[in-house]
Structure formats: structure tokens, C-alpha cells
C-alpha positions as CSV (number, residue, x, y, z in Angstrom):
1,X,-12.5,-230.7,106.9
2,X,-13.1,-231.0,102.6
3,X,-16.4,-229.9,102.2
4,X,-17.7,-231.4,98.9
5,X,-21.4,-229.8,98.5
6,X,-22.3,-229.3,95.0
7,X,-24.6,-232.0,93.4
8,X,-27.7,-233.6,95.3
9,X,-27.2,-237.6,94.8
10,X,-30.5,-239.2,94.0
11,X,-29.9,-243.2,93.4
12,X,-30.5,-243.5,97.1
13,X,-34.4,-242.6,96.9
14,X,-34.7,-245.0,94.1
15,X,-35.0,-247.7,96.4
16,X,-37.6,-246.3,98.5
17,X,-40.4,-245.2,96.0
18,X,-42.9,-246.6,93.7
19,X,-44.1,-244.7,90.8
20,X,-48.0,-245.1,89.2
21,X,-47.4,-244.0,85.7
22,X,-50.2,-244.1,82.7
23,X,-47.8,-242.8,80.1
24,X,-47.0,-244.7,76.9
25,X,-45.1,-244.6,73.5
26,X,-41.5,-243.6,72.8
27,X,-39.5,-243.2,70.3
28,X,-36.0,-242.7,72.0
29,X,-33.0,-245.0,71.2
30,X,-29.7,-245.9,72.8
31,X,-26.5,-245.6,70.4
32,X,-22.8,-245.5,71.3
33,X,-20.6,-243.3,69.2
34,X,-17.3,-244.7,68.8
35,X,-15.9,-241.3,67.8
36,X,-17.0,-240.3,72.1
37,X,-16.8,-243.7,74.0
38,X,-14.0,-243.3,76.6
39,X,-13.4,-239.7,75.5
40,X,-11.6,-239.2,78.2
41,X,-9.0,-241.5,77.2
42,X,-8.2,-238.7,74.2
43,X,-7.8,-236.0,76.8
44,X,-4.6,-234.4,78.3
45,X,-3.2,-237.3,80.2
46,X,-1.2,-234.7,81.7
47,X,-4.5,-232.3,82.6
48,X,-4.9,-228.8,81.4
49,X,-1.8,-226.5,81.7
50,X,-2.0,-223.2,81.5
51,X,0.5,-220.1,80.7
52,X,0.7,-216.4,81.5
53,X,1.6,-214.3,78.6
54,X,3.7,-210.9,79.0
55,X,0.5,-209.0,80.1
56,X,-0.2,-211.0,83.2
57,X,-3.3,-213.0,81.6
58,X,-3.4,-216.6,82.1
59,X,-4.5,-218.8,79.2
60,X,-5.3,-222.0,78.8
61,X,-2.9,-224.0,76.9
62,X,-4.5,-227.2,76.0
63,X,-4.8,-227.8,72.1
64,X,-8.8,-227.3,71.8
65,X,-8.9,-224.3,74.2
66,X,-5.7,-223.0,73.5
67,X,-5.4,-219.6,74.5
68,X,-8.7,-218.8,76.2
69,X,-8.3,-216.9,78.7
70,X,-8.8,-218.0,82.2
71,X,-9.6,-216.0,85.7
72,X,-8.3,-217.3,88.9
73,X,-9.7,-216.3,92.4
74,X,-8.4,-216.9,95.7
75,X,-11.1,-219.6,97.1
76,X,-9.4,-221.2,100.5
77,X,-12.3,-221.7,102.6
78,X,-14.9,-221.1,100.5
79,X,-16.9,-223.4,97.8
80,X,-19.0,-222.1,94.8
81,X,-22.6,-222.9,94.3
82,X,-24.1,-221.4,91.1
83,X,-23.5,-218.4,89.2
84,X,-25.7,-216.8,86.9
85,X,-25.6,-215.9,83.4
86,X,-25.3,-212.4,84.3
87,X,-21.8,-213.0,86.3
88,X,-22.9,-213.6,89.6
89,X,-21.3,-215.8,91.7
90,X,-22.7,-218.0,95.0
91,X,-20.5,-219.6,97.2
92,X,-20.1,-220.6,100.6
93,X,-17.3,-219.7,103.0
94,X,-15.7,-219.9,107.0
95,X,-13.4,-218.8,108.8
96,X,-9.4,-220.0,109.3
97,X,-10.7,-220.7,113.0
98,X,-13.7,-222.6,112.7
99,X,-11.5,-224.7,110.1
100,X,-9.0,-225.7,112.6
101,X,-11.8,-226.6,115.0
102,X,-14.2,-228.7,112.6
103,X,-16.8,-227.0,113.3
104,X,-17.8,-223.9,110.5
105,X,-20.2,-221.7,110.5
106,X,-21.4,-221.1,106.9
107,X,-22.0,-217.7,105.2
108,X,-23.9,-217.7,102.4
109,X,-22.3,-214.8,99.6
110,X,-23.2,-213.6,96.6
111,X,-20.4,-211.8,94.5
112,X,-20.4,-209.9,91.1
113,X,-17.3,-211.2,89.2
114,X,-17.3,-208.3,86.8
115,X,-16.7,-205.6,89.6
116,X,-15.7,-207.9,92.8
117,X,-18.9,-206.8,94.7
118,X,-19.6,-208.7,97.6
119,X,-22.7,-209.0,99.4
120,X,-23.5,-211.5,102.6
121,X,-26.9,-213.4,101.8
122,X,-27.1,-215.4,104.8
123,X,-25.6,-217.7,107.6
124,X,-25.5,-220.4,109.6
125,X,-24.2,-221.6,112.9
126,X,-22.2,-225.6,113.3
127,X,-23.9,-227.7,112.5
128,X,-26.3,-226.3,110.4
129,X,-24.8,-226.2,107.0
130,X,-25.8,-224.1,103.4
131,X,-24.7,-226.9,100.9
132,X,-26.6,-226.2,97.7
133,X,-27.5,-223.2,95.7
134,X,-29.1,-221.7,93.0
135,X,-29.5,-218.4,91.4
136,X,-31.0,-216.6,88.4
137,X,-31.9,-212.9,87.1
138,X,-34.2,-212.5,89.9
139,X,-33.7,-215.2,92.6
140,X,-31.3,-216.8,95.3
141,X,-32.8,-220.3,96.5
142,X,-30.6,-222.3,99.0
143,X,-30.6,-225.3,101.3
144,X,-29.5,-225.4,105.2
145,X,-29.5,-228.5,107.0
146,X,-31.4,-227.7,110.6
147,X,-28.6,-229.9,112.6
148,X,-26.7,-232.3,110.9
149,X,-23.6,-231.6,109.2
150,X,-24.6,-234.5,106.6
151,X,-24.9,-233.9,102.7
152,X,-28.8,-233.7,101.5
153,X,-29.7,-234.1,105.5
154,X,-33.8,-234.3,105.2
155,X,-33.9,-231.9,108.3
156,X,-33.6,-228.4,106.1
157,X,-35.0,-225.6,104.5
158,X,-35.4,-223.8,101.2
159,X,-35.4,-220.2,101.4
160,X,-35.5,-217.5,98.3
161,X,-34.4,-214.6,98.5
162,X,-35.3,-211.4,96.0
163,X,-32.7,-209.9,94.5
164,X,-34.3,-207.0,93.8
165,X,-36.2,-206.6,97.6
166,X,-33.5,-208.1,99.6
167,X,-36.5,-209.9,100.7
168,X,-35.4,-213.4,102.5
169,X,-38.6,-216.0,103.0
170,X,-39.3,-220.0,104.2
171,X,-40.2,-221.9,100.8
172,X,-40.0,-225.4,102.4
173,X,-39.2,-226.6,106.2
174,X,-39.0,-230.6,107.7
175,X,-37.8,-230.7,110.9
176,X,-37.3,-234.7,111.9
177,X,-37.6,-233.7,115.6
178,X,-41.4,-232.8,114.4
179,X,-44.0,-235.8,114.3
180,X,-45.3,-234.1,111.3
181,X,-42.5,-234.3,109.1
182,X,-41.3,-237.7,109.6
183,X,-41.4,-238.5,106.4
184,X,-40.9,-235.4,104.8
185,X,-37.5,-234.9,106.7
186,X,-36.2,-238.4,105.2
187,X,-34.7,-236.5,102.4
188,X,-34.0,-232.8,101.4
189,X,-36.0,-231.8,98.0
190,X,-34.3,-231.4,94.9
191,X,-34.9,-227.6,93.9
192,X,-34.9,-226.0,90.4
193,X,-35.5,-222.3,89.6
194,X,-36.6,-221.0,86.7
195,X,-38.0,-217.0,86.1
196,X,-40.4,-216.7,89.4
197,X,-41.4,-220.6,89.8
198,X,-39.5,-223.2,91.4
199,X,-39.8,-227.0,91.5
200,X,-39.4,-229.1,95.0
201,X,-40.0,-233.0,94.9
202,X,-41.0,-233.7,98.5
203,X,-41.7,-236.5,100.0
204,X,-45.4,-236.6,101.2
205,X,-46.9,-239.8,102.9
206,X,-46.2,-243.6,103.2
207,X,-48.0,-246.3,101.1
208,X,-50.1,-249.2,102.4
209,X,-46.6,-251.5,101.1
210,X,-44.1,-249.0,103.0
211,X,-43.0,-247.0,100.4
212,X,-42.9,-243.1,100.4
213,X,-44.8,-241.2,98.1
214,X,-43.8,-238.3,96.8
215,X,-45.2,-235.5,94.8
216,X,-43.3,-232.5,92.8
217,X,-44.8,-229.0,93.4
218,X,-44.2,-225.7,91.8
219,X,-43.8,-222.8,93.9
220,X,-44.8,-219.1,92.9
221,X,-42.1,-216.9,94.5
222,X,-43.8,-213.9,94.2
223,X,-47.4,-214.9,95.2
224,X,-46.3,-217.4,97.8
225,X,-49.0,-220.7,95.4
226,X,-47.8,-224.1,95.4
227,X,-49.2,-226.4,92.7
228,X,-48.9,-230.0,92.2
229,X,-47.1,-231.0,88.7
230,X,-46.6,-235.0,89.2
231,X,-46.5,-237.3,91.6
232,X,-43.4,-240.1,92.1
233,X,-41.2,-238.1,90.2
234,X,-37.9,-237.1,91.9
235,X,-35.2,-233.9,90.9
236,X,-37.7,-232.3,88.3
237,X,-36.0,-229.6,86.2
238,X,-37.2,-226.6,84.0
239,X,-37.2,-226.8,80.0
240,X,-38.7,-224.8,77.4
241,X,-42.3,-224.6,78.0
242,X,-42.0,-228.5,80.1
243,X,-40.3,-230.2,83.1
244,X,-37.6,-233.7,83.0
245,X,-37.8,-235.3,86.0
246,X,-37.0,-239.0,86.9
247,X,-39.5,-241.8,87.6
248,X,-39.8,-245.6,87.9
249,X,-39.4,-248.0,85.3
250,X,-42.5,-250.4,86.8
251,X,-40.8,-253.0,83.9
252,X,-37.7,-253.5,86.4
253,X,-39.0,-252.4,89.8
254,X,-36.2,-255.5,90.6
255,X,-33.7,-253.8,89.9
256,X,-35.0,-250.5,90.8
257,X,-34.1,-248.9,86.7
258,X,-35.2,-245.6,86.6
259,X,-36.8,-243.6,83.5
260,X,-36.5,-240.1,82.3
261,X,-39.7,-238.4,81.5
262,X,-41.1,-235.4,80.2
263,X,-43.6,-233.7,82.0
264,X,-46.1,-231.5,80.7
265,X,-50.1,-230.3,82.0
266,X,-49.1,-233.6,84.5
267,X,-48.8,-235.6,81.0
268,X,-45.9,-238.0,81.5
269,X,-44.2,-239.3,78.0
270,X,-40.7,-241.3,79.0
271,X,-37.8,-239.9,76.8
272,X,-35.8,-243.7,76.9
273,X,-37.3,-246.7,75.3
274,X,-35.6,-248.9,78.3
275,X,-34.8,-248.3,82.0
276,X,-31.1,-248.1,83.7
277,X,-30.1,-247.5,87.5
278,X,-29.5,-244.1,86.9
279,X,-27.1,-242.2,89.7
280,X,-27.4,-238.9,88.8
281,X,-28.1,-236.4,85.8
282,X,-28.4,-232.6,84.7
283,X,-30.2,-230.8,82.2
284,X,-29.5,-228.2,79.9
285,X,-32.9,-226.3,79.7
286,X,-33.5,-227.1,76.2
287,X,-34.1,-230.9,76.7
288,X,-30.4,-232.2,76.7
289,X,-29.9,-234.8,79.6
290,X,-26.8,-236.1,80.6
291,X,-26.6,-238.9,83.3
292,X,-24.9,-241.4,85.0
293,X,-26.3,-244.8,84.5
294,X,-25.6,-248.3,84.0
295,X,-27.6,-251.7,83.1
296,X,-27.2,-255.0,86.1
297,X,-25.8,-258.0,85.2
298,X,-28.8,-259.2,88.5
299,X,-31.1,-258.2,90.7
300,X,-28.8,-258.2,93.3
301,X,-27.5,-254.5,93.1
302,X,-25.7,-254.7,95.9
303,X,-23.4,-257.2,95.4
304,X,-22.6,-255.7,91.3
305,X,-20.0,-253.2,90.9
306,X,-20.5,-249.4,90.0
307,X,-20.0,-248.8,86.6
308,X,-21.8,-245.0,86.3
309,X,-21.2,-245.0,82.8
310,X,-21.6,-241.1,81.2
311,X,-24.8,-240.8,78.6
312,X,-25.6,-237.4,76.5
313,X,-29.0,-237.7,75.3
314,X,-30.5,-235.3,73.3
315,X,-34.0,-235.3,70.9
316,X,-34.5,-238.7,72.6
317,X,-30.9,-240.6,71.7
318,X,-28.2,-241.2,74.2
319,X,-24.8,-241.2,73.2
320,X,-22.0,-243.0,75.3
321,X,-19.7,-240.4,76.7
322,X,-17.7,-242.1,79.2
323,X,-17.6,-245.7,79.9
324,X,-16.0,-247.3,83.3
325,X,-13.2,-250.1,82.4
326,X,-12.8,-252.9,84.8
327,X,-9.2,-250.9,86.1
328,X,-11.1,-247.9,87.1
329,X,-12.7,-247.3,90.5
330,X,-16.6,-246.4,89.9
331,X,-17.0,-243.9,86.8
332,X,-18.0,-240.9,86.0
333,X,-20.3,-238.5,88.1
334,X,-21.2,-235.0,89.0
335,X,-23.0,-234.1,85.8
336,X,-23.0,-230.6,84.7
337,X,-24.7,-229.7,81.3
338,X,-25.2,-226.1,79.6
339,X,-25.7,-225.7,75.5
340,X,-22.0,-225.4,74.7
341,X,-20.3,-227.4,77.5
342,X,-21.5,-230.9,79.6
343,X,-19.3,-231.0,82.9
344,X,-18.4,-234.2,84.8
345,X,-16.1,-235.9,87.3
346,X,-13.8,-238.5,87.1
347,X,-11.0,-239.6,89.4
348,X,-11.3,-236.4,91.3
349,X,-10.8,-234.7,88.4
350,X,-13.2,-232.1,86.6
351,X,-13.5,-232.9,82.5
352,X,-15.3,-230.6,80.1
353,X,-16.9,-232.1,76.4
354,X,-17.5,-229.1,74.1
355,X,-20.5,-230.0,72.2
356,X,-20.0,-228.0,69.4
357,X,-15.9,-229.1,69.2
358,X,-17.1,-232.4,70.2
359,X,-13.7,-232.4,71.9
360,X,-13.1,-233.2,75.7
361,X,-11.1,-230.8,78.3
362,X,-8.8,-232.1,81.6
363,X,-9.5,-229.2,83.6
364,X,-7.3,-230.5,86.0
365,X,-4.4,-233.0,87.0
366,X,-4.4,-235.8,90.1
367,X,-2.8,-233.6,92.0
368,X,-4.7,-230.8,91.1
369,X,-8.2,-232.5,91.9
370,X,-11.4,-230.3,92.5
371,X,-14.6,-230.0,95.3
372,X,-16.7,-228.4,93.3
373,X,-17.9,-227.0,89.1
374,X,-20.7,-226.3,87.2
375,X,-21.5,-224.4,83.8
376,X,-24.2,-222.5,82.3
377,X,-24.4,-220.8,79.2
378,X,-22.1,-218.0,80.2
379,X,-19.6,-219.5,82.4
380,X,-17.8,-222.5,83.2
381,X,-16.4,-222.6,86.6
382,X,-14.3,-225.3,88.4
383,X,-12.5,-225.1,91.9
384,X,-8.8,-226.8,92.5
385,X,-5.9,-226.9,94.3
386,X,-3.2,-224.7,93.9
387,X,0.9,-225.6,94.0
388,X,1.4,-224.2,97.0
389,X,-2.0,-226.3,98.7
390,X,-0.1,-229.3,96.7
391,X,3.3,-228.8,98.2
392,X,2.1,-228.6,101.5
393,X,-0.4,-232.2,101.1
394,X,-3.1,-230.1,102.6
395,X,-6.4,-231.4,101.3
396,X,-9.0,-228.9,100.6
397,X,-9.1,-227.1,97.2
398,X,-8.1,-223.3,97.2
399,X,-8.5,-221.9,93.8
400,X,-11.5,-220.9,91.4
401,X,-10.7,-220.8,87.6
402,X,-13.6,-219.2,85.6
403,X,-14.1,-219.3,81.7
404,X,-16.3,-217.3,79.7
405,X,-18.4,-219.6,77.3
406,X,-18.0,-216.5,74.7
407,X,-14.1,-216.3,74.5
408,X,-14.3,-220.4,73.6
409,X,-13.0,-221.2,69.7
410,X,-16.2,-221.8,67.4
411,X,-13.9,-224.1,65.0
């Protein structure tokens, strides 16, 4: 079994909300850059070699990385989840025998990259699963489904747990076998941490018209306090002193376009002048947002193909990344953004832009593929398969390649 666990996909709840906004004004704009528009095009049709000089260290050897050193782990059986900017690195992993039998049992591990210590955070038994993870100076925060094996199954929990105390405790719990939480357990919550506080968009009640409502709390770690921050806004992340998170545009509740917002003292202000269908998106923590999004031709989105064009938007303009051609299957997706490096997906294959270079990375070939990669502002990280996994058609990825943002060129 390929476990693929990364990135929470939110187009799905679009279509069962409606958001009540009172927020007006914006001054953001739309703008494609024909020096970026089907960067990938410009990339390594080949992917990203690499070479191992006379010392034994393996370097990249495509022209705007060339010679950055790379570090390669062993990861058969296991898939990353976060890592912090202090070097820590989350993943999940099972056993050889539960992966003949189809049925793993999850442990949740934490693992300092620096010195190789390894400690076991958690696990869970088949078919309970740990698919999603995040982790800062002081935090662990994690999902696991309660039975189902599916991705972003609404029957989970969020647990924390201290880094400091070793302290493990329940944030969030919906259990669709309890009356209660039959709404709640429609959909897991989109988490993001940040310091002590984190964000959960949960799914609260039904409407008079049969449409969920859901709210977006903050959680104190520490103290245990829940607050509410907005209400019908869906996968809220942490800026600099304010949240983005993703609400209705009421102008094309048709087509069920979406709007990014900022949200600040439960002040909404929308950072696009126009709605899109937007798939998916990540944030930098300093207001950058990229996302996958594209604009109907109808109102009949299920009969329209998926474009999920690739949009960097930053200080309220959106530049055109990536855009689908009518050859290519559906797009880009995945999004992964730090300061120095936005992350994606396309074809199976895991591309890098460097925002200062404004130059984009194959981080892999077709063969090569990936399950799983994300970046901060220390790392970037991507999961593949190795020659030998490729020789022998087996499908799962089995190798972790990890870059340090500081030995990148500057010029």
C-alpha cells in the first residue's frame, strides 16, 4: 500500500458551506508574469541529478543549485510530516509485515537530523491512521483517524504534545458513531500551530438551508481556552500578528469561488479583488499565499475539466506560476510555501521556485516520483524513489533528500 498523507485537500467543503461576510474593499490584483508562466517548462526536463564528489557528499547538480549539498536517509516504510526549523524531523512509519498484510499500524516519530536521535511520539493500531503533522520549538500536534483508513476521515483527533513535558493531551475529538458529532465528524479540522496557540476550523451545526456551519477557534495549549476567531472560514493559518484563511465569494456562490481573507480582532478584509475555485493553498507566515485555483467556463463544475493552475500572491498580487495545457492531466497541486522556496507537485513529481533566484528546481524525474515534501525556512525536504525501488517496479517511495535553505546560492 502507497501511503500519500501530507496535504489536507479542502475544495471538497467548498461545496457544503455558506459564508456571512461584512467585509469590504480591496485593493489586490491578478497579473501573469510571462518571465514565470509555465515555469516548469524551463526546468530540467530530465529532473534533478545529483553527483558524489571524492569525499562521499552528494550534491545537487542542476545549474541553479549546483553543488548544494544534499542528505539522503533511508525512508522505506516511513513518510515525513513536518520538520521544524530547529532540525527536527516527523514522520510516520510500519513495519515490513504489516506492509505485506495491508494493514499498518502507525508510529508516530520524532527525529533530530543533526545527531540521528530518535524518539517514539505515539501510535496507532489498523485502521486508525496518523496522516498529518505539525511541529514547532515547543509543540507536536497530529491527526489520527478513529477507524477509517481514509485521508482527512472526519472520525479523528488532534492531540499536542509538549516537547518540553512529554506531556501528550486530546485538543479536538468527533467520533461519527456519537449522535453528537454528526456533523462535526463530516470532516477532520485543518490545524495550524504557531508559539502556544493553534487554529482548528470545525464544523459546528447545520443551517435552516442544509448547509454546515463552521467556526475557526484558537486553542491555548498551555491553558487548555478555546476562542472563537471567525466563522465560515475553512484551513486558517498563522501570520505576523493576523490569520489567512479561506471563505466564500457570496458573488459566485454558483460556482462555489472561493476568497482569501485576512483575518484580524474577527475583522475580515479579502486579499483578491475576484473569486476562483480554489483547491488548495499554503502560506508562508509573512502573508505570501500560494494556491491552486482556476476560473469556470459554467456553473456546471462537474462536467469542466481541472485546470489547478499555480498562483504566488504576495502584498495582494498573484502571479501565474504554473498553468495546465490542454495535453496535461489536471495541474499543479500540493502547495508548499516558506520565504526562500514555494513547493509544489506536478506529474508526481516534486518542483521547487526559488523566490529570490526566481528560478524553478525538478526535484525529481518520472521515475523517480515522490509521496510526500514540504519546506520551511530552514529545510526543504522531499521523499522519492530510489534505483533500486525503480528497478524492482515496486511502488512506494524509499528515500528522503533534505536541503538546508542556508547552503542555497544567494546569486
Amino acid at each position: 500500500m502507497v501511503k500519500t498523507r501530507m496535504h489536507i485537500k479542502i475544495q471538497v467543503l467548498l461545496l457544503s458551506i455558506v459564508i456571512i461576510l461584512c467585509a469590504s474593499g480591496c485593493d489586490g490584483k491578478a497579473s501573469d508574469s510571462p518571465s514565470l508562466q509555465k515555469a516548469t517548462e524551463e526546468a530540467s526536463s530530465g529532473g534533478v541529478s545529483d553527483f558524489v564528489n571524492s569525499e562521499g557528499v552528494k550534491y545537487l547538480s542542476e545549474s541553479a543549485w549546483k553543488n548544494v549539498p544534499v542528505t539522503t536517509l533511508d525512508f522505506a516504510r516511513k513518510v515525513p510530516l513536518a520538520i521544524s526549523e530547529d532540525g527536527m524531523l516527523v514522520w510516520v512509519e510500519w513495519t515490513e509485515e504489516d506492509e505485506k498484510l495491508e494493514k499498518e499500524n502507525d508510529t508516530l516519530v520524532v527525529c533530530n537530523i543533526k545527531t540521528g536521535a530518535k524518539e517514539t511520539i505515539a501510535s496507532v493500531n489498523y485502521p486508525a491512521q496518523i496522516y498529518f503533522a505539525l511541529i514547532n520549538e515547543n509543540w507536536i500536534v497530529w491527526i489520527q483517524t478513529l477507524y477509517g483508513d481514509g485521508f482527512g476521515d472526519g472520525s479523528c483527533a488532534v492531540y499536542s504534545y509538549n516537547r518540553s513535558t512529554k506531556e501528550i493531551n486530546l485538543c479536538y475529538k468527533a467520533d461519527s458513531k456519537v449522535e453528537a458529532d454528526s456533523v462535526s465528524s463530516r470532516r477532520a479540522p485543518n490545524p495550524a500551530l504557531k508559539g502556544n496557540k493553534l487554529l482548528l476550523d470545525v464544523l459546528s451545526g447545520i443551517s435552516e438551508n442544509g448547509r454546515t456551519i463552521n467556526i475557526c477557534y484558537e486553542y491555548d495549549l498551555e491553558s487548555g481556552e478555546r476562542k472563537e476567531i471567525a466563522k465560515q472560514i475553512l484551513h486558517p493559518e498563522f501570520e505576523d500578528g493576523y490569520i489567512i484563511g479561506m471563505g466564500q465569494d457570496m458573488s459566485n456562490t454558483d460556482k462555489d469561488y472561493s476568497i482569501l481573507y485576512k483575518i484580524d480582532n474577527k475583522e475580515l478584509t479579502p486579499l483578491m479583488d475576484k473569486g476562483m475555485y480554489i483547491y488548495d493553498f499554503a502560506t508562508d507566515g509573512h502573508g505570501a499565499v500560494l494556491y491552486t485555483a482556476q476560473i469556470f467556463e459554467t456553473s456546471n463544475i462537474a462536467e469542466e475539466e481541472q485546470k489547478r493552475d499555480l498562483y504566488l500572491m504576495k502584498n495582494g498580487e498573484s502571479t501565474l506560476l504554473d498553468a495546465k495545457t490542454s495535453e496535461e492531466v489536471s495541474g499543479s497541486s500540493w502547495p508548499s510555501l516558506s520565504e526562500r522556496i514555494a513547493m509544489w507537485r506536478f506529474d508526481n513529481c516534486p518542483y521547487a521556485y526559488d523566490r529570490l533566484l526566481k528560478k524553478v528546481i525538478r526535484l525529481s524525474d518520472d521515475e523517480q516520483r515522490t509521496s510526500a515534501f514540504l519546506t520551511n525556512d530552514s529545510y526543504i525536504i522531499w521523499t522519492y524513489r530510489s534505483e533500486k525501488r525503480i528497478k524492482e517496479n515496486a511502488h512506494g517511495t524509499d528515500a528522503l533528500n533534505i536541503i538546508s535553505i542556508s547552503d542555497l546560492p544567494i546569486n
